[in-house]
DRENDO-1510 file (C-alpha; in Angstrom, 1 decimal, always signed):
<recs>
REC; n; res; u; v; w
REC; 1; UNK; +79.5; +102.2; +105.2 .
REC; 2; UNK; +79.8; +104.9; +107.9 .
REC; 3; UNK; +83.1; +103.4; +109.6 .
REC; 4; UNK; +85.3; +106.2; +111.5 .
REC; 5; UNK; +89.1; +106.8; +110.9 .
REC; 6; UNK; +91.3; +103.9; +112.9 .
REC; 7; UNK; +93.3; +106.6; +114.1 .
REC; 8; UNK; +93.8; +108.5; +117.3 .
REC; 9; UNK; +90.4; +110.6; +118.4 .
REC; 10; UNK; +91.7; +112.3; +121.1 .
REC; 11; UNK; +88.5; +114.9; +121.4 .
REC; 12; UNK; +86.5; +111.8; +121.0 .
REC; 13; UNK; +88.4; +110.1; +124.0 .
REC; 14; UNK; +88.1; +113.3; +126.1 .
REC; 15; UNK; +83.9; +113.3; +125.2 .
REC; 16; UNK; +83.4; +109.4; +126.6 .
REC; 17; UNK; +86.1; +110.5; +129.5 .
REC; 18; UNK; +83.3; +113.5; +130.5 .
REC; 19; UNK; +80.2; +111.2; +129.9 .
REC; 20; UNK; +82.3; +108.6; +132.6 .
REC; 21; UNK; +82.6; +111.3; +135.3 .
REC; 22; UNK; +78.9; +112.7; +134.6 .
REC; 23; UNK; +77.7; +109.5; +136.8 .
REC; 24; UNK; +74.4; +107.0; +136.8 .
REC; 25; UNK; +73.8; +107.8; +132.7 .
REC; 26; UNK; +77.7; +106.5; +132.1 .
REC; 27; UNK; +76.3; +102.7; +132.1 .
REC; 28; UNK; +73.6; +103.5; +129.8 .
REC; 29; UNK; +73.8; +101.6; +126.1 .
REC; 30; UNK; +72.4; +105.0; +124.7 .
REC; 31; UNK; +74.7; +107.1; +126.3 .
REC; 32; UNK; +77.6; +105.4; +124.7 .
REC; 33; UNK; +77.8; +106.6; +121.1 .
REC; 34; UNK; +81.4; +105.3; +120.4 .
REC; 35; UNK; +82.7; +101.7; +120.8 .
REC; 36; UNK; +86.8; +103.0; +121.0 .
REC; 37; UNK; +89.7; +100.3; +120.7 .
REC; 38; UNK; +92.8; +99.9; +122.4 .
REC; 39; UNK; +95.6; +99.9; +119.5 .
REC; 40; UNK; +99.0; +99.2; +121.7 .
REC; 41; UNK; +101.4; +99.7; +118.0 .
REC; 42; UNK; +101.7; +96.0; +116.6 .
REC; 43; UNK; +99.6; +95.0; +113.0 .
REC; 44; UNK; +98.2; +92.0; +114.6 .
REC; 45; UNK; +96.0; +94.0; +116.8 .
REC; 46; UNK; +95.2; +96.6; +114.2 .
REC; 47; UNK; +93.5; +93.0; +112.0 .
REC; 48; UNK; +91.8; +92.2; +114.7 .
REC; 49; UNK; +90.3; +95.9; +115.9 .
REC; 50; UNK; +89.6; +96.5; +112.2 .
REC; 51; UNK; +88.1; +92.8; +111.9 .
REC; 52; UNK; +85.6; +93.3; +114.6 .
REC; 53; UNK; +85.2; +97.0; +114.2 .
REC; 54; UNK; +83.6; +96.3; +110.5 .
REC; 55; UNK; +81.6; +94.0; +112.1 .
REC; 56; UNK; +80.3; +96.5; +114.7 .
REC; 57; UNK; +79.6; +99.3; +112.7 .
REC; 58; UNK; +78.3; +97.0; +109.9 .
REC; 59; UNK; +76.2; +94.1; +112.2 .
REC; 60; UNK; +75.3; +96.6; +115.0 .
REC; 61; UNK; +75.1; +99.8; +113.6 .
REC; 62; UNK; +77.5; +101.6; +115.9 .
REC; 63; UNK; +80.2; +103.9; +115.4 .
REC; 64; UNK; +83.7; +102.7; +116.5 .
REC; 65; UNK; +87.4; +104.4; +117.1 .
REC; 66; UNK; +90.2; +103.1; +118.5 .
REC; 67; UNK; +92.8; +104.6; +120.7 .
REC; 68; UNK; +96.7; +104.4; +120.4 .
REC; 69; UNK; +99.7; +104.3; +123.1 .
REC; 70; UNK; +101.9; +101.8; +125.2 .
REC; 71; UNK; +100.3; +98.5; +126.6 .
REC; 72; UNK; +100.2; +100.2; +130.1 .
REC; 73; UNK; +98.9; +103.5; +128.9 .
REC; 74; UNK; +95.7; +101.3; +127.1 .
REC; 75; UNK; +95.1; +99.1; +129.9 .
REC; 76; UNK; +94.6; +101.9; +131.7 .
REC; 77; UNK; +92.2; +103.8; +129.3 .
REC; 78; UNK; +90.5; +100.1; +129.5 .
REC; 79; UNK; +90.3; +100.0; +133.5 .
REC; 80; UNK; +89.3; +103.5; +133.1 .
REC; 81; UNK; +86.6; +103.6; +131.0 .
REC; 82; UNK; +88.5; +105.5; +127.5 .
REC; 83; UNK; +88.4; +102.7; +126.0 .
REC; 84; UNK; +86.1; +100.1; +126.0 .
REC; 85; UNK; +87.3; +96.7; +123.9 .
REC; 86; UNK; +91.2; +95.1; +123.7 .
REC; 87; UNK; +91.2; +93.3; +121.0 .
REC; 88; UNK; +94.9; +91.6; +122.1 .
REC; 89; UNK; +96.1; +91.3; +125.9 .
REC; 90; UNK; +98.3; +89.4; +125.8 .
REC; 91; UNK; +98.0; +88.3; +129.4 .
REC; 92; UNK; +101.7; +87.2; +131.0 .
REC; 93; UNK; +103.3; +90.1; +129.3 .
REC; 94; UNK; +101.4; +91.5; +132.3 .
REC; 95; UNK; +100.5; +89.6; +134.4 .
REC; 96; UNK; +100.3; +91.8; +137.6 .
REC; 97; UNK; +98.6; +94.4; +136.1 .
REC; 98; UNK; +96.3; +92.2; +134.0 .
REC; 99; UNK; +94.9; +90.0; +137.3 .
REC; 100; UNK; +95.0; +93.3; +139.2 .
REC; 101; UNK; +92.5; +94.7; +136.9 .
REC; 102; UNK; +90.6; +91.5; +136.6 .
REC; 103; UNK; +90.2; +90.9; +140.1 .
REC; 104; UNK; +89.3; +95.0; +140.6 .
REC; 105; UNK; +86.5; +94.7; +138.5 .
REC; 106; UNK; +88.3; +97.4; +136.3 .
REC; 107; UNK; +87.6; +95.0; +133.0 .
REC; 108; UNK; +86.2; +91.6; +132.0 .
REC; 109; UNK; +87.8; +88.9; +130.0 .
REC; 110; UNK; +85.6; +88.2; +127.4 .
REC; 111; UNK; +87.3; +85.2; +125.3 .
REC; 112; UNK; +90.5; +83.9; +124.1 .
REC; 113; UNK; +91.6; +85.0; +120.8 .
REC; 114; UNK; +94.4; +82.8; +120.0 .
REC; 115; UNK; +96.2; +80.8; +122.4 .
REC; 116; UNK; +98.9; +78.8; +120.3 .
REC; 117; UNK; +101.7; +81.7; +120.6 .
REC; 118; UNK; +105.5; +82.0; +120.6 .
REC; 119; UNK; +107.5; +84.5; +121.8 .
REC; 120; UNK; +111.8; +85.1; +122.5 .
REC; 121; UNK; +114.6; +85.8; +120.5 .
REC; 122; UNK; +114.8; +85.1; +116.9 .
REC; 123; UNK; +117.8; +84.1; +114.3 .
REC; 124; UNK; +117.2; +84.0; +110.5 .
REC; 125; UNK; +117.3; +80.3; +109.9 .
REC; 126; UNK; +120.0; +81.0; +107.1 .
REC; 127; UNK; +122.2; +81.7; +110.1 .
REC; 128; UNK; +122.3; +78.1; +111.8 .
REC; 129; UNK; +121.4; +76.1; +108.4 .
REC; 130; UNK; +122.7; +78.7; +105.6 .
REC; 131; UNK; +120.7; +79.0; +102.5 .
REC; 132; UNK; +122.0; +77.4; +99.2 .
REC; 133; UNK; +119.3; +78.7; +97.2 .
REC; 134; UNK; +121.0; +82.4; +97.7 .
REC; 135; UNK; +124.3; +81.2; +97.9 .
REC; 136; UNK; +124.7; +81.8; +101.9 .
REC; 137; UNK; +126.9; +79.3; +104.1 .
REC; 138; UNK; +126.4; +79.1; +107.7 .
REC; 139; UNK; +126.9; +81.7; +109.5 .
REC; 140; UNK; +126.5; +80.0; +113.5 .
REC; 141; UNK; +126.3; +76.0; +112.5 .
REC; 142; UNK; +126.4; +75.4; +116.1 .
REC; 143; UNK; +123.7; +78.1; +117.4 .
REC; 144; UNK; +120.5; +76.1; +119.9 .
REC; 145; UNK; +120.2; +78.6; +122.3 .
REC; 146; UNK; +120.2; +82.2; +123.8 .
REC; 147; UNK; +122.6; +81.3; +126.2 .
REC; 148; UNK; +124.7; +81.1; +123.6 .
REC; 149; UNK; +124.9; +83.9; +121.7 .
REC; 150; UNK; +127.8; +85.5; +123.8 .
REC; 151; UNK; +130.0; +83.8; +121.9 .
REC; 152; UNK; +128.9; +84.6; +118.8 .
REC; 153; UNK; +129.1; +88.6; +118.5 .
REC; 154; UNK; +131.3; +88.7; +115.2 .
REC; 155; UNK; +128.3; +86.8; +113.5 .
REC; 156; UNK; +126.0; +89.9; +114.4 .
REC; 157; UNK; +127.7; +92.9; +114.3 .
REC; 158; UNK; +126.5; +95.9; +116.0 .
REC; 159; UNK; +126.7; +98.9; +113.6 .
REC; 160; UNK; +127.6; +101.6; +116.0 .
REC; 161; UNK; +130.2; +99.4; +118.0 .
REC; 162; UNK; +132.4; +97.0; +116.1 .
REC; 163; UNK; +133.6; +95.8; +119.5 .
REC; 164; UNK; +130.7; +93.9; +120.2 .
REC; 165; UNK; +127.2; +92.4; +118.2 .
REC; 166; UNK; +123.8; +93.7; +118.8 .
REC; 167; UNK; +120.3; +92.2; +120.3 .
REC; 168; UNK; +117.5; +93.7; +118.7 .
REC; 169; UNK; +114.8; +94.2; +121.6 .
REC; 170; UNK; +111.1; +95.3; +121.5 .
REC; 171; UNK; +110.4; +99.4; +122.0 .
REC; 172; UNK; +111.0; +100.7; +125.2 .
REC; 173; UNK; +107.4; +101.2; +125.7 .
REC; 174; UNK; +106.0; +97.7; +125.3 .
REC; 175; UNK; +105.6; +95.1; +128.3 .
REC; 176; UNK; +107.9; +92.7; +126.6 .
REC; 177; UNK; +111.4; +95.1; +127.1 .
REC; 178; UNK; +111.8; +94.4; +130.7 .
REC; 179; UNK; +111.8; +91.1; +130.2 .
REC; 180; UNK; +114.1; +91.0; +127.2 .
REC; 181; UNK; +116.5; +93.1; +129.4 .
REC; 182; UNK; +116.4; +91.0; +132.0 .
REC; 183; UNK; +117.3; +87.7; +129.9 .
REC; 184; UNK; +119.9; +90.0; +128.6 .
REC; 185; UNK; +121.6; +90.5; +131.9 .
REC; 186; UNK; +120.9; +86.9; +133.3 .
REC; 187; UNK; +122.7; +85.3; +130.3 .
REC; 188; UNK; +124.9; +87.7; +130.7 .
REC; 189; UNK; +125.4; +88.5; +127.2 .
REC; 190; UNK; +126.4; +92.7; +128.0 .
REC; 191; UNK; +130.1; +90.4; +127.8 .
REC; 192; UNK; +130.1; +90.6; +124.3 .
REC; 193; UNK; +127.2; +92.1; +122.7 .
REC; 194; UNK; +125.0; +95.5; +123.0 .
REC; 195; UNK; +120.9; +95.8; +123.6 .
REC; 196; UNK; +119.6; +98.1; +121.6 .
REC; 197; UNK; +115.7; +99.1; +121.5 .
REC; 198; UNK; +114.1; +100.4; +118.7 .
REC; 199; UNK; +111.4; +103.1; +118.6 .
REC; 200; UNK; +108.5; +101.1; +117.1 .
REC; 201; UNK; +107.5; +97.6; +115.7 .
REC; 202; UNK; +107.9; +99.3; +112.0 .
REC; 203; UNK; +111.5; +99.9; +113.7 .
REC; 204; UNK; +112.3; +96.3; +114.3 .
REC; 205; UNK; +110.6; +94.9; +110.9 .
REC; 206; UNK; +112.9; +97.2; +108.7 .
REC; 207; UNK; +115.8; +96.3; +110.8 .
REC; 208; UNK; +115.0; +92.3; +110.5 .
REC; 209; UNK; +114.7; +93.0; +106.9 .
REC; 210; UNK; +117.7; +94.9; +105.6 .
REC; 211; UNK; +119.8; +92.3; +107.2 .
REC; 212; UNK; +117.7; +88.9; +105.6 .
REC; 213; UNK; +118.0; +90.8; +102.1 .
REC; 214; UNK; +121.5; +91.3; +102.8 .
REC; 215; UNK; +121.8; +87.7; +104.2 .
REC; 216; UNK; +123.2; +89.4; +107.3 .
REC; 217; UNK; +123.2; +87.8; +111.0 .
REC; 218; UNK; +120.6; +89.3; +113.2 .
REC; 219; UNK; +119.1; +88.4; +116.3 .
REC; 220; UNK; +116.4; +90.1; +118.4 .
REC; 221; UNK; +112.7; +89.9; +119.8 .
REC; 222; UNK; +109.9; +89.1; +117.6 .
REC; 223; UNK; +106.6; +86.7; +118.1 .
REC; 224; UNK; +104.3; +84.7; +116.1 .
REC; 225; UNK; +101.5; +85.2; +114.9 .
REC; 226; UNK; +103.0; +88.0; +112.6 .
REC; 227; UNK; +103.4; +88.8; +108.8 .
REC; 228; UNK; +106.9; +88.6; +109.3 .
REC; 229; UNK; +107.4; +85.2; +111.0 .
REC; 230; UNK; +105.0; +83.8; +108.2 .
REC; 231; UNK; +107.0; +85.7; +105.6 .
REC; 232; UNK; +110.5; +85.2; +106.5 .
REC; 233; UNK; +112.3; +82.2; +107.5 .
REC; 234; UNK; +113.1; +82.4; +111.2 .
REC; 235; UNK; +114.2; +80.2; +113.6 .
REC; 236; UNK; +113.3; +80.8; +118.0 .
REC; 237; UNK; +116.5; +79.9; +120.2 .
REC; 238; UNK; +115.8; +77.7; +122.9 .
REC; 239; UNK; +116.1; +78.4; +126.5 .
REC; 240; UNK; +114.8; +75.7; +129.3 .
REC; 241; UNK; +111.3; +75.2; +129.6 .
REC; 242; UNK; +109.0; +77.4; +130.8 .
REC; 243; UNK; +109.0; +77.2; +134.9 .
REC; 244; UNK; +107.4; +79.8; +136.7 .
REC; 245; UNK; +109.3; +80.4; +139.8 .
REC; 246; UNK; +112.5; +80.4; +137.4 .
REC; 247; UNK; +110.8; +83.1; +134.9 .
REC; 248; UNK; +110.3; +85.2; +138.1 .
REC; 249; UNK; +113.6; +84.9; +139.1 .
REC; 250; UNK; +115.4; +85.6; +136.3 .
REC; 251; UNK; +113.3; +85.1; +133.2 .
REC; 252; UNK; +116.0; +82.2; +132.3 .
REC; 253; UNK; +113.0; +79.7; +130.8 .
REC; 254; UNK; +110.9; +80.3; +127.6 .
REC; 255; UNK; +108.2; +82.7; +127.6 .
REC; 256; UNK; +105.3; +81.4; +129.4 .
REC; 257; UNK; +102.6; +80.3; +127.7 .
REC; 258; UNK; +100.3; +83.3; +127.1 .
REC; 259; UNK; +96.9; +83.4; +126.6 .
REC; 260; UNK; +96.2; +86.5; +124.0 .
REC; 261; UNK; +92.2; +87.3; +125.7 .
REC; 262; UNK; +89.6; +89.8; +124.5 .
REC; 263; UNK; +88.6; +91.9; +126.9 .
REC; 264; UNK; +86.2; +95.1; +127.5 .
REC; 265; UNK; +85.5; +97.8; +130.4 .
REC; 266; UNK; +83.4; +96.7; +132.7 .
REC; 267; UNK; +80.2; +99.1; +131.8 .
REC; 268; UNK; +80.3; +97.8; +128.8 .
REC; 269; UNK; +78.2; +94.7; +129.1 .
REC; 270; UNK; +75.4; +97.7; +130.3 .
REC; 271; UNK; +76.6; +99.7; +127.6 .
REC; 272; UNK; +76.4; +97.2; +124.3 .
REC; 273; UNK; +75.5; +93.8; +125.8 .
REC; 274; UNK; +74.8; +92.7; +122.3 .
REC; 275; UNK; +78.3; +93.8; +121.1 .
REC; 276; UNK; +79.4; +92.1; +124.3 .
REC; 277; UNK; +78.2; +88.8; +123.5 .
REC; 278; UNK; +79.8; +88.8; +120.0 .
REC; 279; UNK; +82.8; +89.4; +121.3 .
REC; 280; UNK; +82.8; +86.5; +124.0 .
REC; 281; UNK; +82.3; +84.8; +120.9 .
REC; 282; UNK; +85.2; +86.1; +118.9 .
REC; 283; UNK; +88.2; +83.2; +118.7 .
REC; 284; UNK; +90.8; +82.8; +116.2 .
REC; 285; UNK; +94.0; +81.5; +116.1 .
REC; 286; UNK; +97.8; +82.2; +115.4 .
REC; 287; UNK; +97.5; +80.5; +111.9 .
REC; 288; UNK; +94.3; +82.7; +110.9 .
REC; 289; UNK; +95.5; +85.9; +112.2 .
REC; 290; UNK; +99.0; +85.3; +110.0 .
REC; 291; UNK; +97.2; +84.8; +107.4 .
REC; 292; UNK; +95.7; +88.2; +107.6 .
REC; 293; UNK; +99.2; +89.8; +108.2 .
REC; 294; UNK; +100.6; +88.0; +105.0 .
REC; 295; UNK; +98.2; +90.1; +103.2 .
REC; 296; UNK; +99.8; +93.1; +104.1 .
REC; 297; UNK; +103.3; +91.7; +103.7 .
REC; 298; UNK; +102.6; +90.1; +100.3 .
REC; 299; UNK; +100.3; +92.9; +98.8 .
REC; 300; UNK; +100.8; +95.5; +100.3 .
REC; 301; UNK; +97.2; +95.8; +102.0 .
REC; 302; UNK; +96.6; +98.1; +105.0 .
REC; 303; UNK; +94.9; +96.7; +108.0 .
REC; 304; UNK; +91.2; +97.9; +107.0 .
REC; 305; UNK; +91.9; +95.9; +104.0 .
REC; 306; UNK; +94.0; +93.2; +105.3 .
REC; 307; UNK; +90.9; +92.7; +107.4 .
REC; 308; UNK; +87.8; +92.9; +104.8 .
REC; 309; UNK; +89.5; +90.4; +102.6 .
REC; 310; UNK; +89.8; +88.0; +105.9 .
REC; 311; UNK; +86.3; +88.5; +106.2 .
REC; 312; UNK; +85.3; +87.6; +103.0 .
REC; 313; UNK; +87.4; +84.4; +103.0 .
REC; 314; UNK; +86.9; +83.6; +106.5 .
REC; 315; UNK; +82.9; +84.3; +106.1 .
REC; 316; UNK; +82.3; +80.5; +108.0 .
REC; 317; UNK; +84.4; +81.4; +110.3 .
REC; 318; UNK; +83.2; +85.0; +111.4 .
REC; 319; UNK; +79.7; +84.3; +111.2 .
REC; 320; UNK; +79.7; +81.3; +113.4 .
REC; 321; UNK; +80.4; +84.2; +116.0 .
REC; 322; UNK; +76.9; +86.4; +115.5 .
REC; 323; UNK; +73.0; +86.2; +115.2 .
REC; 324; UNK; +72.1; +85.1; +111.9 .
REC; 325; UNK; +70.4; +88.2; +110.8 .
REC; 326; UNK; +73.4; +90.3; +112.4 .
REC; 327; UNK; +75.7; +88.4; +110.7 .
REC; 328; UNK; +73.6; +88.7; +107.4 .
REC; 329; UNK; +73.7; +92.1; +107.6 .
REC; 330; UNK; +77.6; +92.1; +107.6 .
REC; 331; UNK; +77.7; +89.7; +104.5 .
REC; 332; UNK; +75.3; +92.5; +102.5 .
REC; 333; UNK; +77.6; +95.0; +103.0 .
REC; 334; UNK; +81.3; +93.9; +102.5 .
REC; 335; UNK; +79.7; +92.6; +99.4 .
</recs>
């Protein structure tokens, strides 16, 4: 197995970058030696780059590599030709620049990976329902909804300021931070509590964690599919239903819904039109890819492993997606 390092190649980026501004040869399949990923920082994406990266460089005998940075820094090295697959877009967390690039010809949507998604603010259920198991009474009987929350800060304390609680948002570099700042401010919840942004997902998940342990109140941004949610007991406060000219306003509805897409530079169909039609093929859903991230959360797996013992339980699954002699060729050697 000849797969690559999942990490950042940055003189590999700079080599396809060069081939792109050479000209005519860019669009050629042999030209393109590398098939690089977009990896935007959340484990979910990572399964599904090192899912169908395994089968790339297993099924189609190419190299692969993948890329990391913000959402809008990889869009970009999508649009421009960096990268060439995103495993994960998740589509209204940017919507502008998402149909911009669409409708440029930039990129191409390819499929839907997983459309059954939730997103917003999450409690640990212990803190509306308790837990008698671990001896925890409620902490917020009374807690439905986000609005809400400003009058609870006692019941999630913010470490640094005991004069208010703490919302746990999403980095300051993801899509999703503008809009949980903007919820923020339109429930006007900077009355009684503090936002505070972490500096990574890894950030967030060993926040969330100290305080369930502890059986601490804590509230902040997460989403499903992840190993957490399917880990950890959590409850999504409500808001109003999702209504678009209200979300635009003020973001005062639930999330919309969000289609999470596969998409690829638009060369690359000239590039790796075999590749290409495996991935308009690729579709999972939030319940499979969980299951992937429980691996990691349970065992302790890394991604590249998370993802070759999907494959080899999901094998009717993935193989529904290729050529039979492609996909035989993948079976042979996870073996």
């Amino acid at each position: 197995m000849k797969k690559k390092s999942l990490g950042t190649s940055v003189s590999l980026v700079a080599a396809i970058a060069l081939l792109s501004a050479c000209g005519d040869g860019a669009d050629s399949a042999n030209e393109l030696s590398v098939i690089t990923f977009a990896d935007a920082g959340w484990e979910s994406i990572r399964i599904h780059n090192a899912i169908a990266q395994t089968i790339i460089e297993e099924g189609y005998e190419m190299d692969t590599d993948t890329t990391m940075g913000s959402t809008a820094a990889t869009v970009q090295g999508l649009r421009d030709g960096d990268i060439n697959v995103y495993m994960e877009v998740w589509t209204d967390n940017i919507r502008d620049l998402y149909d911009e690039s669409i409708e440029s010809g930039d990129i191409i949507e390819v499929s839907t990976n997983f459309d059954d998604n939730v997103q917003g603010l999450y409690v640990p259920t212990y803190v509306i329902e308790g837990d008698e198991e671990r001896g925890i009474e409620p902490l917020a009987p009374d807690l439905r909804r986000v609005d809400q929350l400003v009058d609870y800060p006692d019941v999630f304390p913010d470490p640094e300021d005991s004069s208010k609680g703490r919302v746990l948002n999403a980095p300051s570099d993801w899509a999703i931070y503008d809009d949980i700042s903007t919820k923020f401010e339109t429930y006007e919840l900077g009355e009684t509590f503090n936002l505070f942004a972490p500096g990574s997902d890894s950030g967030m998940v060993t926040d969330l964690v100290r305080a369930y342990d502890a059986g601490e109140g804590w509230v902040g941004y997460y989403w499903e599919p992840t190993g957490i949610t399917a880990k950890y007991d959590l409850t999504l406060l409500e808001e109003d239903e999702y209504n678009q000219d209200q979300w635009e306003e003020d973001r005062s509805t639930e999330f919309p819904p969000n289609d999470v897409t596969v998409a690829v530079n638009q060369h690359l169909p000239d590039q790796a039109p075999d590749v290409v039609e495996f991935l308009e093929n690729y579709e999972t859903s939030s319940a499979l890819t969980e299951e992937a991230l429980l691996y990691m959360e349970e065992d302790g797996l890394t991604e590249e492993e998370a993802a070759m013992r999907w494959l080899e339980e999901h094998e009717d699954v993935w193989t529904s997606w290729l050529p039979e002699d492609i996909a035989e060729k993948v079976v042979n050697a996870i073996k």
